[in-house]
C-alpha positions in Angstrom: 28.0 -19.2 26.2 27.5 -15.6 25.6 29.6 -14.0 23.2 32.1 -11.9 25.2 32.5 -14.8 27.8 33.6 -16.9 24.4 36.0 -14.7 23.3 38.1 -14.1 26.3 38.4 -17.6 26.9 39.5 -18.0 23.5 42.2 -15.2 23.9 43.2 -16.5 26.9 43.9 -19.9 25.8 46.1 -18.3 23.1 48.1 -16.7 26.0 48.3 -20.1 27.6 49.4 -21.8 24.5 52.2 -19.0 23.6 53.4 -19.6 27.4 53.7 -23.0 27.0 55.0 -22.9 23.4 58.1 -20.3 24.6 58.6 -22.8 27.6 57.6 -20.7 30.5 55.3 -22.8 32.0 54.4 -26.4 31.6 51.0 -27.5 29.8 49.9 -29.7 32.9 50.9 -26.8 35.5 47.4 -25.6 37.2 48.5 -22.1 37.9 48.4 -21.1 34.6 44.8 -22.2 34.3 43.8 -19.7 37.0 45.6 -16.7 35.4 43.0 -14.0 34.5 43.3 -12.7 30.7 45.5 -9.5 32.1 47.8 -11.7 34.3 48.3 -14.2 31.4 49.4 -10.8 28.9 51.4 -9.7 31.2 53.1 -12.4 32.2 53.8 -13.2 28.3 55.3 -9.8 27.9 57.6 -10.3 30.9 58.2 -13.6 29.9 59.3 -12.5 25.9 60.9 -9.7 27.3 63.4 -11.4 29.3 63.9 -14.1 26.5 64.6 -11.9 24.2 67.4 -10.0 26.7 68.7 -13.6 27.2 69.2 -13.8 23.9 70.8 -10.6 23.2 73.4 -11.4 26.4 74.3 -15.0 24.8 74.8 -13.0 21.3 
């Protein structure tokens, strides 16, 4: 696998892993296998975004 190739796979399993760690999406839920690398950052910082103003608001 060429080396560029490699390495976005690899980041965007991290993203997949940090969604599913902060409970955004489930590990067996095939939409967030098709997410391209920008989708899947972007949807992490929306997704940490509002968890973090959920947890302000129950502060």
């Amino acid at each position: 696998m060429p080396l560029l190739r490699e390495a976005v796979e690899n980041l965007r399993l991290v993203f997949i892993n940090r969604l599913i760690r902060i409970g955004a999406y489930k590990q067996s839920d095939p939409m967030l296998h098709k997410l391209t690398l920008s989708e899947l950052i972007d949807e992490y910082k929306n997704t940490k975004k509002d968890y973090k103003t959920k947890q302000r608001k129950q502060s």
